[in-house]
ROMAR-725138 format. One record per residue: x, y, z of N, C-alpha, C, O in turn. Coordinates in Angstrom, 1 decimal. Example, Ala and Ser with C-alpha at 12.3 -4.5 7.8 and 13.67 -1.06 7.14 Angstrom:
% residues 2
(rec (13.2 -5.7 7.8) (12.3 -4.5 7.8) (13.2 -3.3 7.8) (14.2 -3.3 8.5)),
(rec (12.8 -2.2 7.1) (13.7 -1.1 7.1) (12.9 0.0 7.9) (13.4 1.1 8.0)),
//
This chain:
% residues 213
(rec (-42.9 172.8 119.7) (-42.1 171.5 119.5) (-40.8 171.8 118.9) (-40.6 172.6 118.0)),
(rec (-39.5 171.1 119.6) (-38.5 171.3 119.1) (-37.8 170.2 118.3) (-37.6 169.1 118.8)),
(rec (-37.3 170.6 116.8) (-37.1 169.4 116.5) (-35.0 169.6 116.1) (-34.2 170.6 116.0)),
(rec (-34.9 168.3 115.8) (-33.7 168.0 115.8) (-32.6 167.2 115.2) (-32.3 166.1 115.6)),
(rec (-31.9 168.2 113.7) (-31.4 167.3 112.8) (-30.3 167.2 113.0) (-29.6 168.2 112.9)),
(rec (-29.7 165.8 113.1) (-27.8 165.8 112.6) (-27.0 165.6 111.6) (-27.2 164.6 110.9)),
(rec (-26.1 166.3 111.3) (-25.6 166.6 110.0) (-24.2 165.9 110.2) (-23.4 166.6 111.0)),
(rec (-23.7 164.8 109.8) (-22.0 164.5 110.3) (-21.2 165.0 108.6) (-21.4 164.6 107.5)),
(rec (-20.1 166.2 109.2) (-19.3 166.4 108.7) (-17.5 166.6 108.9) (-16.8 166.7 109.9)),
(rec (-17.1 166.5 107.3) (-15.4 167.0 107.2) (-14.6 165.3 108.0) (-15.4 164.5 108.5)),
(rec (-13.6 165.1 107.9) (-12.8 164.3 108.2) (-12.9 163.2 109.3) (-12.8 162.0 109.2)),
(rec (-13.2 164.0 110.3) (-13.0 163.5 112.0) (-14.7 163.1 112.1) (-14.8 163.3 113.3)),
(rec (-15.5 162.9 111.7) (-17.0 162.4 111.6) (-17.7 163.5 112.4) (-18.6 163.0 113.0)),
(rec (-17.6 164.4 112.6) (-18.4 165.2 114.0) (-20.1 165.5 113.5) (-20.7 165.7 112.5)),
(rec (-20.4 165.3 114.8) (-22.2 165.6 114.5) (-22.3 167.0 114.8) (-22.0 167.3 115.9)),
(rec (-22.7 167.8 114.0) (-23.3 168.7 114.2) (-25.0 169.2 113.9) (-25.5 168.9 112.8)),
(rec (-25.9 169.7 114.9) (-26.9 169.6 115.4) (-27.5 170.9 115.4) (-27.0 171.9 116.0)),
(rec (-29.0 170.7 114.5) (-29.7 172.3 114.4) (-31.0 172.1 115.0) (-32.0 171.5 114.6)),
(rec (-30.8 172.6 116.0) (-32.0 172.5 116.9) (-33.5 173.8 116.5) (-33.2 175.0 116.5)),
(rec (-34.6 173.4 116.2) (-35.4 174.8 115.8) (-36.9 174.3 116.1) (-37.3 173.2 115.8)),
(rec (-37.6 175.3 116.7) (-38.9 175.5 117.0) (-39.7 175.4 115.7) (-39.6 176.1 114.6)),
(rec (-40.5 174.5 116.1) (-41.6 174.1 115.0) (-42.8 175.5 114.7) (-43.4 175.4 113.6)),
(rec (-43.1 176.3 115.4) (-43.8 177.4 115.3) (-43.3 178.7 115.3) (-44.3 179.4 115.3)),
(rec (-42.3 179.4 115.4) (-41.4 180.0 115.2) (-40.5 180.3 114.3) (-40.3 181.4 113.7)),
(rec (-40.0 179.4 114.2) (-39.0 178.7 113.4) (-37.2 179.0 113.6) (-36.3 178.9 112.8)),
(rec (-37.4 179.4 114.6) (-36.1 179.9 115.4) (-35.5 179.0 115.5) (-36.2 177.9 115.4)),
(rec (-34.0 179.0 115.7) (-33.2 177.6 115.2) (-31.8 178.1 116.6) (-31.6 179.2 117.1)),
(rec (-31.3 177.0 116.8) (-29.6 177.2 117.1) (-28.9 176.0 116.2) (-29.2 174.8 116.2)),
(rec (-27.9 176.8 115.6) (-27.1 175.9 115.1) (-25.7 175.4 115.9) (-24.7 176.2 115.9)),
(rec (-25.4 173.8 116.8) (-24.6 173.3 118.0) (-23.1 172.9 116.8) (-23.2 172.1 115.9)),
(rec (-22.1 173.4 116.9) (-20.8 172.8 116.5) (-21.2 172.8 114.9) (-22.2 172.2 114.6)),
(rec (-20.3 173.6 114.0) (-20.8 173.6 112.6) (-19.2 173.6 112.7) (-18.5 174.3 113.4)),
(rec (-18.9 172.6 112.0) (-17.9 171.9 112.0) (-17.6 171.5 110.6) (-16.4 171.1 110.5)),
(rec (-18.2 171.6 109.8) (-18.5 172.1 108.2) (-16.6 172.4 107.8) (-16.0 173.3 108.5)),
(rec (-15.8 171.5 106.8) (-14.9 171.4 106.5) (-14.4 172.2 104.9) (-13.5 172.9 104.5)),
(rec (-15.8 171.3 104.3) (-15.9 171.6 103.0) (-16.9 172.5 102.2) (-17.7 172.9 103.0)),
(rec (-17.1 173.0 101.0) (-17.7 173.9 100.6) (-19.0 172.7 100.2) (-20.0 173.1 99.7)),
(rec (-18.9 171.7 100.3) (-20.3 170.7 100.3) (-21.0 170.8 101.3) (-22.2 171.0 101.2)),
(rec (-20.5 170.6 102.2) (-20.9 170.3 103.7) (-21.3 171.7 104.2) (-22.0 171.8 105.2)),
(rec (-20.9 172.8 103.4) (-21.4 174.3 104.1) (-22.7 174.6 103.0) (-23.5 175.4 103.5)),
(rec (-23.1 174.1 101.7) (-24.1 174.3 101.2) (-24.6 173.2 101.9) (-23.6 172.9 102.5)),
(rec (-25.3 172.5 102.3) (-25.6 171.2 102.9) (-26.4 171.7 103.9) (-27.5 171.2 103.9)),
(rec (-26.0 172.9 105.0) (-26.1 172.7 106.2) (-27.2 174.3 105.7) (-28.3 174.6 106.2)),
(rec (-26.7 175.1 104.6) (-27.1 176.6 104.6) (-28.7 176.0 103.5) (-29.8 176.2 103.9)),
(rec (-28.3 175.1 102.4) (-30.0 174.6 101.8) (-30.9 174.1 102.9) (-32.1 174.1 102.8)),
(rec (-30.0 173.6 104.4) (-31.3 173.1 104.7) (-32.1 174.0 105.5) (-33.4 174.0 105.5)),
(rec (-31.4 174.7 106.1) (-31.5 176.4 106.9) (-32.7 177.1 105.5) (-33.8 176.6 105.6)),
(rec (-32.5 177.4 105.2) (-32.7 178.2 103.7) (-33.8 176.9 103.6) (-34.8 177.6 103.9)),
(rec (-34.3 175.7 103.4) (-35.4 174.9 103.0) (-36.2 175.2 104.1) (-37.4 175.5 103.9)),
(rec (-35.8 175.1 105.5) (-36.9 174.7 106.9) (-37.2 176.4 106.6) (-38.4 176.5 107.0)),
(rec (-36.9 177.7 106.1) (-36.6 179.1 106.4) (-36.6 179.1 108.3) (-37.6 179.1 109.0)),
(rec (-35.2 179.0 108.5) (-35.4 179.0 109.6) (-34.2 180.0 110.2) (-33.0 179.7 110.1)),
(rec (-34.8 181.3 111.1) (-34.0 182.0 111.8) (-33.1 181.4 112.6) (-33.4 180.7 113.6)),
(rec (-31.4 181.8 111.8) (-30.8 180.5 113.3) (-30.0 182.0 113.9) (-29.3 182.9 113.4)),
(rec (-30.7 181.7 115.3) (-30.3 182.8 116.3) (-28.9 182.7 117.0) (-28.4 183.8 117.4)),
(rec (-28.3 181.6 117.2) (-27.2 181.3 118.0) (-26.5 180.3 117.6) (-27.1 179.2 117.3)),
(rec (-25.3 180.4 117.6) (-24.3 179.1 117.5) (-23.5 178.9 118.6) (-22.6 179.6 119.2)),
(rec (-24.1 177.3 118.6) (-24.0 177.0 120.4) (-22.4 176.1 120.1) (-22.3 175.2 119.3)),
(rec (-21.5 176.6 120.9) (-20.3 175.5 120.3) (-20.1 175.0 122.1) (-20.0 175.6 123.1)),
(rec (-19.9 173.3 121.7) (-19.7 172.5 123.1) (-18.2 172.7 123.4) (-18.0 172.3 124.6)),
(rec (-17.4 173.1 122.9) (-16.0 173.4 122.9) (-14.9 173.4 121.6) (-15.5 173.1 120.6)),
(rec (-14.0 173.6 121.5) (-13.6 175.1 120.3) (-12.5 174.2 120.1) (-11.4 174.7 119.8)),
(rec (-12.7 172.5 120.1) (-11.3 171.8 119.0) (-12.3 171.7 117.6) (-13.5 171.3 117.4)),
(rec (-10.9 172.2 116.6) (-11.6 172.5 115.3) (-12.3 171.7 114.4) (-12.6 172.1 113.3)),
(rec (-12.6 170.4 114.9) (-13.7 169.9 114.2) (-14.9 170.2 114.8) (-15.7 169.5 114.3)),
(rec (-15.3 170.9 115.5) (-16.2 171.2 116.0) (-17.0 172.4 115.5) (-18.2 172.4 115.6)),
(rec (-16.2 173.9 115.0) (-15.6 174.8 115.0) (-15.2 175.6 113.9) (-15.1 176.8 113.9)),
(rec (-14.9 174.8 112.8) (-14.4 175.4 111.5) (-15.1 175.9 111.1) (-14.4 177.0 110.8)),
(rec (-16.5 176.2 110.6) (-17.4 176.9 110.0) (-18.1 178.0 111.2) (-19.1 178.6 110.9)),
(rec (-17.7 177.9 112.2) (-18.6 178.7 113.2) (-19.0 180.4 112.9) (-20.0 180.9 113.2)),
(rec (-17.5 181.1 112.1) (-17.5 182.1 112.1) (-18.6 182.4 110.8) (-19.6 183.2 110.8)),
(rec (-18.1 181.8 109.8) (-18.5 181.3 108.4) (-20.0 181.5 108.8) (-20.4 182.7 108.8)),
(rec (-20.7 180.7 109.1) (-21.6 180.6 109.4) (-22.4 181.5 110.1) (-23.6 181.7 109.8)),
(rec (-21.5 182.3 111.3) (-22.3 183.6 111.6) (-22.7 184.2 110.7) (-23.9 184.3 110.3)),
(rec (-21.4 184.7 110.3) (-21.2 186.2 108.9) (-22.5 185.5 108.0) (-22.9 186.4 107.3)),
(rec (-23.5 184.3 107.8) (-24.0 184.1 107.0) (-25.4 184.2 107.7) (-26.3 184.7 107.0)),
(rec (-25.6 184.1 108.5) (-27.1 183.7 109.0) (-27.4 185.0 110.1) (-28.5 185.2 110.5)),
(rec (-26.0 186.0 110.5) (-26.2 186.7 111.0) (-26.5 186.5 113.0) (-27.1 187.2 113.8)),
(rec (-25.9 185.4 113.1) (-26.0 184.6 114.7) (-25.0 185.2 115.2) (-24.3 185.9 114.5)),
(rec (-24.7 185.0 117.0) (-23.9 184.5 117.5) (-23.1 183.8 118.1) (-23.5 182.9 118.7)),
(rec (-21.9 184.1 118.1) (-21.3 182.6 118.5) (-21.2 182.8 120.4) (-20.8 183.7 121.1)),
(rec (-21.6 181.8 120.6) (-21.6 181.3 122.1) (-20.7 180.0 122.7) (-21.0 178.8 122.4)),
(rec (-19.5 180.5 123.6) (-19.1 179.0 123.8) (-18.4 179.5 125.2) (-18.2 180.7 125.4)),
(rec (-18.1 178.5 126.2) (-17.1 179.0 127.4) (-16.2 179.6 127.1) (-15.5 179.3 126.2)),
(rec (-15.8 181.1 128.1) (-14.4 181.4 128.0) (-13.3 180.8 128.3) (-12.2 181.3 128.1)),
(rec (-13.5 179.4 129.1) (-12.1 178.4 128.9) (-11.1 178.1 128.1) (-9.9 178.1 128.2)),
(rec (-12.6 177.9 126.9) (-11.8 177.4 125.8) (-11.4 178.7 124.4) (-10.8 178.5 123.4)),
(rec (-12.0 179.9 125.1) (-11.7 181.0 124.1) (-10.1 181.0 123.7) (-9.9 180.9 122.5)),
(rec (-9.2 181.1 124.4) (-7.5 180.3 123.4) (-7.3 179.5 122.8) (-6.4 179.5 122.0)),
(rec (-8.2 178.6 122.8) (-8.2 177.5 122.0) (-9.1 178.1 120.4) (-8.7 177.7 119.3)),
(rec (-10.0 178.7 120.6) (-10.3 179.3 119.5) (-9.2 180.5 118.8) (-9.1 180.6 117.6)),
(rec (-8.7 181.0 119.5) (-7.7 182.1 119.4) (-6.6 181.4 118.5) (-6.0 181.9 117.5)),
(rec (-6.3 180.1 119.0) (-5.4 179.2 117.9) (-5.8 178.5 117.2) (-5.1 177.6 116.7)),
(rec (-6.8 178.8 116.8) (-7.4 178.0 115.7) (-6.6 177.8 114.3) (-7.0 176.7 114.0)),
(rec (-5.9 178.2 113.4) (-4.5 178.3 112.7) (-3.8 177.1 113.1) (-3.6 176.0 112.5)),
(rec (-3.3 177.7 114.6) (-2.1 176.4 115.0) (-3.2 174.8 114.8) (-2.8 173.8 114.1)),
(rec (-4.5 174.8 115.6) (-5.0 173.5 115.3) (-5.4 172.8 114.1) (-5.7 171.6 113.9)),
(rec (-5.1 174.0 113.3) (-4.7 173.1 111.5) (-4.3 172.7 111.1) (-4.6 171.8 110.2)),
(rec (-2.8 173.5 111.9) (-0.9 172.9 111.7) (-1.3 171.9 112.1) (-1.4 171.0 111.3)),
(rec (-1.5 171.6 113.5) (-1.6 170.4 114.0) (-1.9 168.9 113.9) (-1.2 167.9 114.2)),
(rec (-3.1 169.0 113.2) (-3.6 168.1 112.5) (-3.5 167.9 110.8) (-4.2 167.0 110.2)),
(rec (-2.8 168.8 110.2) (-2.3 169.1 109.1) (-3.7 168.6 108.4) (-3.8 167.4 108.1)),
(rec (-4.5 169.5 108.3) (-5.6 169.4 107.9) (-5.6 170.7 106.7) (-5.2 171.7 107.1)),
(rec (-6.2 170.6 105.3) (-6.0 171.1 104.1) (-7.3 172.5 104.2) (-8.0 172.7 103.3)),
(rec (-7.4 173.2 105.3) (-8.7 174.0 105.3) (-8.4 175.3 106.1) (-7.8 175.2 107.2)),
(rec (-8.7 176.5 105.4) (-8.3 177.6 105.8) (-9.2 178.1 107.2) (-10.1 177.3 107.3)),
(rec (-9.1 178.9 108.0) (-9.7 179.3 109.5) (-9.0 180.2 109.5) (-7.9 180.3 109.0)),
(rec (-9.7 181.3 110.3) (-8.8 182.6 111.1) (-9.2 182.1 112.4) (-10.0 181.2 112.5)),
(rec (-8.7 182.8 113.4) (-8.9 182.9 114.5) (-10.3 183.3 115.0) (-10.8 184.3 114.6)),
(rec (-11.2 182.3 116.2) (-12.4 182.1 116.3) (-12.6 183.1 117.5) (-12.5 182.6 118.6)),
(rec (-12.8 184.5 117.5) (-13.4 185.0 118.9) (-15.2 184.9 119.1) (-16.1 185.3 118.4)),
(rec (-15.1 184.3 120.2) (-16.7 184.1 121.3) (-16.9 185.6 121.3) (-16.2 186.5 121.8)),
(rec (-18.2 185.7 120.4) (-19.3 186.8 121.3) (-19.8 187.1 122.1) (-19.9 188.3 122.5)),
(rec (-20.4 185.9 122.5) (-20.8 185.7 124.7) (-20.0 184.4 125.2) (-19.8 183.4 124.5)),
(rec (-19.6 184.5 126.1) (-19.4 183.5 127.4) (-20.4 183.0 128.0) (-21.1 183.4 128.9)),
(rec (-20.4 182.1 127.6) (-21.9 180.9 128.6) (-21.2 180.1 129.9) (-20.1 179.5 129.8)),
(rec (-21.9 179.9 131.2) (-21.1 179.6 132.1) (-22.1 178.1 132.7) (-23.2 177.7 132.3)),
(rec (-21.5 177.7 133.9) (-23.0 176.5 134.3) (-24.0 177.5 134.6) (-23.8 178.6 135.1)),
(rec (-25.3 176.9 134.0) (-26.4 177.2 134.9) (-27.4 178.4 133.6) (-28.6 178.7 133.5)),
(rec (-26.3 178.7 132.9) (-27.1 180.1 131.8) (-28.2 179.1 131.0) (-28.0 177.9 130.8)),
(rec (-29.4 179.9 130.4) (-30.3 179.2 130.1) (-30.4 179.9 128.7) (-30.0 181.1 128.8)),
(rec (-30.9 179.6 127.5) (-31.3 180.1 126.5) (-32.4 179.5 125.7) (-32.5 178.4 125.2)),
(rec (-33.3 180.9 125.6) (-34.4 180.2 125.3) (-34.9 179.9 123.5) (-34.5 180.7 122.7)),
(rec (-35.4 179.1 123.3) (-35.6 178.5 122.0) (-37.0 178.2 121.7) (-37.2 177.1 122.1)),
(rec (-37.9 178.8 121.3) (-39.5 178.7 121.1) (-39.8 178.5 123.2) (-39.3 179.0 124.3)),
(rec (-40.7 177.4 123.0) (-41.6 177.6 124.6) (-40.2 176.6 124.9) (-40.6 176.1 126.0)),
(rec (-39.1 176.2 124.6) (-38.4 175.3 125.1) (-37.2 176.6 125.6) (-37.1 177.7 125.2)),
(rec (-36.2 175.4 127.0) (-35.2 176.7 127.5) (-34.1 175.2 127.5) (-34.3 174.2 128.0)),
(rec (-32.9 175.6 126.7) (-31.9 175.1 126.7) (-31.0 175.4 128.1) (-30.9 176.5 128.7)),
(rec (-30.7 174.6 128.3) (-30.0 174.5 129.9) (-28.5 174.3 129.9) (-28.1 173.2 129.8)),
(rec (-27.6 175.1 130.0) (-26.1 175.1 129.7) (-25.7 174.4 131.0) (-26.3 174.5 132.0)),
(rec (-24.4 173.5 130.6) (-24.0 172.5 131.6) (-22.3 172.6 131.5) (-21.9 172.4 130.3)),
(rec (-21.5 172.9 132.2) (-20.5 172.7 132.5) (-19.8 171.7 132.5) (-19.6 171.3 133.6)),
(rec (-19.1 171.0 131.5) (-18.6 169.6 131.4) (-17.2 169.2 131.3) (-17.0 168.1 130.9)),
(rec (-16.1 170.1 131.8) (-14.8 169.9 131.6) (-14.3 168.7 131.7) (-15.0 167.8 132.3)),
(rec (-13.1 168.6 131.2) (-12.3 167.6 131.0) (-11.8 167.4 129.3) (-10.6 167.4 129.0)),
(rec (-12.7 167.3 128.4) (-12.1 167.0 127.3) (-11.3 168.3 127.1) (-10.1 168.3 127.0)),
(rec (-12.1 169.4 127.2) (-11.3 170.6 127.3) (-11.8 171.5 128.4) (-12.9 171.3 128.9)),
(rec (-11.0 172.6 128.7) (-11.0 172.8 129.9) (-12.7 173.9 130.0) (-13.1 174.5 131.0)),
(rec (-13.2 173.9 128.6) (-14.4 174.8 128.4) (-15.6 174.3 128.4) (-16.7 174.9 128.4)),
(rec (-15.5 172.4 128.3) (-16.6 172.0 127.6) (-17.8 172.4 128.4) (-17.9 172.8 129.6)),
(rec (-19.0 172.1 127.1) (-19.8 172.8 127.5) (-21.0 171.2 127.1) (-20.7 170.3 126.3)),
(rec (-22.1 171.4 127.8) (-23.6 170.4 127.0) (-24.5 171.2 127.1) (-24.6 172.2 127.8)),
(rec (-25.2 170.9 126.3) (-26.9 171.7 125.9) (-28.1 170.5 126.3) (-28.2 169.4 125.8)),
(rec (-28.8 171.0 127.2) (-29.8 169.6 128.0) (-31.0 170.6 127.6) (-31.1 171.8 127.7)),
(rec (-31.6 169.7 127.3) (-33.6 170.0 126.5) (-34.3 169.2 127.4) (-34.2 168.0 127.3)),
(rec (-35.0 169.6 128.3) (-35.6 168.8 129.4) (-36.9 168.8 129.0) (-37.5 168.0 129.7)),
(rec (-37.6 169.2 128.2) (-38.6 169.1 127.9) (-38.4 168.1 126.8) (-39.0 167.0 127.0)),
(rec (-37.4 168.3 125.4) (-37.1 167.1 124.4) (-37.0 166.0 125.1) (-37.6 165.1 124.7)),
(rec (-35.9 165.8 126.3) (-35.3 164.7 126.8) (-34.0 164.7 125.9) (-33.4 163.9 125.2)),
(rec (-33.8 165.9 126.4) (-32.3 165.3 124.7) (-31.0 166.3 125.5) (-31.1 167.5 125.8)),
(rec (-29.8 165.5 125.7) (-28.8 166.1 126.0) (-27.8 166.3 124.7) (-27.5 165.3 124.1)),
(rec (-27.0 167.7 124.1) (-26.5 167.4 123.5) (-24.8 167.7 123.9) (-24.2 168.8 123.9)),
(rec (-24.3 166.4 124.2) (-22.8 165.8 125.1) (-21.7 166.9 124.4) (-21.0 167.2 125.3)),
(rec (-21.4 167.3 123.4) (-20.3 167.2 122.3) (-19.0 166.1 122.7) (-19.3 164.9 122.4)),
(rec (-17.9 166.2 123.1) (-17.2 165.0 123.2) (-17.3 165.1 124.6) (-16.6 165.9 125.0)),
(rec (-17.9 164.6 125.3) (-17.6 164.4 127.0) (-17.9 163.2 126.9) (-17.2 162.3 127.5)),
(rec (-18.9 162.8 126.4) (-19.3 161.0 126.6) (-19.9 160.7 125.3) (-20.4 161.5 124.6)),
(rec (-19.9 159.4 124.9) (-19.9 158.8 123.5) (-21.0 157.6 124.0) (-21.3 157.2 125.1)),
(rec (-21.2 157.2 123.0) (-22.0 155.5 123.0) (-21.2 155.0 123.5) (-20.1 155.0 123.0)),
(rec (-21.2 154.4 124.8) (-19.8 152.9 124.8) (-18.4 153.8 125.4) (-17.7 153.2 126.3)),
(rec (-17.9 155.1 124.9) (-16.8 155.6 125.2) (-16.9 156.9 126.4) (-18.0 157.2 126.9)),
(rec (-15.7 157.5 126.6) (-16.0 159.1 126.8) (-15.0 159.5 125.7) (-14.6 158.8 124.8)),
(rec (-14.5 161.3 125.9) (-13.9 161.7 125.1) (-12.5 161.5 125.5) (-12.1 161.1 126.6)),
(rec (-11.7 161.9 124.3) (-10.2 161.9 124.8) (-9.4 163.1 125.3) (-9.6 164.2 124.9)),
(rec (-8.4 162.9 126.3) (-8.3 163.7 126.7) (-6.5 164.4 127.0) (-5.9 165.1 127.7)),
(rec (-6.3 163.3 125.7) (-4.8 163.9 125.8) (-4.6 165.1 124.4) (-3.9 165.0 123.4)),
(rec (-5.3 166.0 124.7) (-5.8 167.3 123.4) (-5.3 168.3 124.8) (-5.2 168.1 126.0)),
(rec (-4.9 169.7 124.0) (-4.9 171.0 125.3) (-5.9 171.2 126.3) (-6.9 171.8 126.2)),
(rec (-5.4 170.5 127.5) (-6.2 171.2 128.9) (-6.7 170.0 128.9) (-7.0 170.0 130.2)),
(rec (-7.1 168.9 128.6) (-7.7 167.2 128.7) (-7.4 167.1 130.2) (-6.5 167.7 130.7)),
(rec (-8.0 166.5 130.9) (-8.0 165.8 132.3) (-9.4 164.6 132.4) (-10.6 164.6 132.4)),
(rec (-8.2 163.4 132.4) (-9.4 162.5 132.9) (-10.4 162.5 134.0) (-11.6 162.4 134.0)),
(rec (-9.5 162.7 135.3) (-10.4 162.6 136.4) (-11.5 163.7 136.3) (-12.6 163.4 136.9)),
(rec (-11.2 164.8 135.6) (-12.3 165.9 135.5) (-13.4 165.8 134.2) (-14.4 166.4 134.0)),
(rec (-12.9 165.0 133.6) (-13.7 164.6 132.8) (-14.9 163.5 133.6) (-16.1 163.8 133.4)),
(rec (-14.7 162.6 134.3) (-15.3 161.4 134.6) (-16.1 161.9 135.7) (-17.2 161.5 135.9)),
(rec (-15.6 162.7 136.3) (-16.5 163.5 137.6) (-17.7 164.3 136.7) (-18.7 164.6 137.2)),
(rec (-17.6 164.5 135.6) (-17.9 165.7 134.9) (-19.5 165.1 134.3) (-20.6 165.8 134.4)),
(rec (-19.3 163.7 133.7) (-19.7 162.7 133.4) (-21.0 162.6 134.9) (-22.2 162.8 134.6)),
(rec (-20.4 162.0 136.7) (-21.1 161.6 137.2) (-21.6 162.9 137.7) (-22.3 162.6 138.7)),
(rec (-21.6 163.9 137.5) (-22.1 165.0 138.5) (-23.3 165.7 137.6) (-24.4 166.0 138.0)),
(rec (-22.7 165.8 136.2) (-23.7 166.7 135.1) (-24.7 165.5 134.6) (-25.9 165.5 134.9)),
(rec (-23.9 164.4 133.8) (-25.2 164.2 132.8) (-25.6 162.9 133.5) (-26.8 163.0 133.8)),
(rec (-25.1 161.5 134.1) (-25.5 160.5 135.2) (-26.7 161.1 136.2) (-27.5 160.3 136.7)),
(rec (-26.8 162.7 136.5) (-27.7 162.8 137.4) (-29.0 163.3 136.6) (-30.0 163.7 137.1)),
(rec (-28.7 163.2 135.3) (-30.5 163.3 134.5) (-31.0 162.4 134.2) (-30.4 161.3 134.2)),
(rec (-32.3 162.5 133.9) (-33.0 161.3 133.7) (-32.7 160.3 132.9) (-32.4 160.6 131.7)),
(rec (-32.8 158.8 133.3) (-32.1 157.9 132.4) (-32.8 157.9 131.3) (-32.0 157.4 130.5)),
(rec (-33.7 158.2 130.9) (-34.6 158.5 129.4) (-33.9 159.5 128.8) (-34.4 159.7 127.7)),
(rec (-33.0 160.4 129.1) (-32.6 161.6 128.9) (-31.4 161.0 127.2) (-30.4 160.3 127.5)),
(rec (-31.8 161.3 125.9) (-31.2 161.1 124.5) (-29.9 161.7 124.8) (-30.0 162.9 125.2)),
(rec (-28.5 161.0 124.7) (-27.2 161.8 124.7) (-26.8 161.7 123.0) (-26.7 160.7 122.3)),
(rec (-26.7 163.0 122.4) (-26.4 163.0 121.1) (-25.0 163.5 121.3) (-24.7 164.5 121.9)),
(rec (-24.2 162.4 120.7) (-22.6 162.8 121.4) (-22.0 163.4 120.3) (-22.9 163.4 119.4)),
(rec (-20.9 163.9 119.9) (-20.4 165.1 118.6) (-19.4 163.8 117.7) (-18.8 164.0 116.6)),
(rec (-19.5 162.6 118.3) (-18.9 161.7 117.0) (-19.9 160.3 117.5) (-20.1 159.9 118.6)),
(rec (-20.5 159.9 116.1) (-20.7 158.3 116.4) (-22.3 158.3 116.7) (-22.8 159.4 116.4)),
(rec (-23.2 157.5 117.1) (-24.5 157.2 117.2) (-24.9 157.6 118.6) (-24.2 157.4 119.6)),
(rec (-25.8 158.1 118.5) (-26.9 158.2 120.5) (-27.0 157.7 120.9) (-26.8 156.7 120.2)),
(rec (-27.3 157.5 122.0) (-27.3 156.7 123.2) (-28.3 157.3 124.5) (-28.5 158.5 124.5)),
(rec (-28.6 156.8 125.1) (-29.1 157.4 126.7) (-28.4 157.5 127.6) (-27.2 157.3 127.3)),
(rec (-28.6 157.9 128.9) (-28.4 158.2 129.7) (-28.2 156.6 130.8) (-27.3 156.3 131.5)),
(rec (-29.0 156.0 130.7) (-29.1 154.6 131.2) (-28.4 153.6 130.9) (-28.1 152.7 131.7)),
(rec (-28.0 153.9 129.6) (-27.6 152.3 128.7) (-26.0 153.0 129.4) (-25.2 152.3 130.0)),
(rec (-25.8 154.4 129.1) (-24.3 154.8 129.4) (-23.7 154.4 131.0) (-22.6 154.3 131.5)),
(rec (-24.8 154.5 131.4) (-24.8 154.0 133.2) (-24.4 152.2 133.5) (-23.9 151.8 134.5)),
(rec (-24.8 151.8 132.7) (-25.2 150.0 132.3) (-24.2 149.8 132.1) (-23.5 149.1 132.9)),
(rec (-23.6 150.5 130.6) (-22.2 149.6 130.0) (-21.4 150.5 129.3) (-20.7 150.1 128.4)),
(rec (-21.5 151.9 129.7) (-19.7 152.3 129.4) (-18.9 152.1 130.6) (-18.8 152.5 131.7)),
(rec (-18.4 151.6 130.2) (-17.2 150.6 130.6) (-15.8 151.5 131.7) (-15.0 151.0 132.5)),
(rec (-15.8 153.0 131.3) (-15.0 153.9 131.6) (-15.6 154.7 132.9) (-15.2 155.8 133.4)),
(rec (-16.8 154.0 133.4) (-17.4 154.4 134.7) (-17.7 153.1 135.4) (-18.2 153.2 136.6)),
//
């Protein structure tokens, strides 16, 4: 059984998401986005309370709320970090995206361990995480689909009610919206979208009444 907690941290509200085998106790920790030295004891007591091996850090794409604690986080739990090579420059500038949003928090530059591409699978107790290819918000995004949970987890490609934005480096609407009807519209409408800002939603309800399809 896999279970699955969300943690919203640092400024920009982001969900970040620790997925771990109930018999095992093997974990991935999705977007550790952790700003503050609260929010980084927060995420490590609860690691440290479940004792839970977290084997990989799964990042949906590399804008720095998503991202700030990723390395942090390795060096601590001893993981890897996993994310598209799209967006590996975008990790590379991680600094400049501080300037940017003049945000008060130190980062070095984020290099990817492995390249995850469509289609790679990683396995997590009897459960296999399904890597999905989702560009548009940035040109790397990535989703994590649990077909056995029923649980997609989006990071910014689609929201409750919204999608992501896409005027950030490498953003494309039209590729985003294709991205939307090709990847996650074609899973089951029962299928949980846990999006990286804001509350869940399905697969159905987002077919029904986001408004941007």
């Amino acid at each position: 059984m896999i279970n699955a907690t969300m943690m919203t941290v640092n400024p920009f509200g982001e969900n970040l998401y620790i997925l771990w085998d109930e018999a095992t106790r093997e974990a991935v920790v999705v977007d550790p986005g952790m700003m503050r030295e609260a929010e980084r004891d927060m995420v490590t007591k609860f690691i440290e309370g479940q004792e839970l091996n977290v084997k990989h850090i799964l990042l949906t794409h590399l804008h720095i709320d998503h991202i700030a604690s990723a390395r942090w986080l390795a060096d601590k739990t001893g993981a890897d970090v996993y994310g598209n090579a799209q967006d590996a420059q975008l990790g590379l500038e991680l600094p400049d995206q501080i300037a940017h949003f003049r945000i008060n928090v130190e980062a070095e530059p984020l290099t990817l361990d492995r390249y995850l591409i469509d289609g790679d699978t990683i396995p997590l107790g009897d459960e296999t995480i399904q890597v999905l290819h989702v560009p548009g918000h940035s040109p790397g995004g990535l989703a994590f689909y649990l077909p056995q949970s029923g649980l997609l987890i989006s990071g910014d490609t689609i929201f409750n009610g919204s999608v992501g934005r896409t005027d950030l480096w490498g953003g494309d609407m039209a590729q985003l919206l294709n991205s939307i009807r090709e990847k996650i519209y074609t899973l089951p409408d029962e299928t949980v979208i846990a999006s990286g800002h804001g509350p869940s939603t399905t697969v159905a309800d987002e077919k029904r009444f986001n408004p941007f399809l």
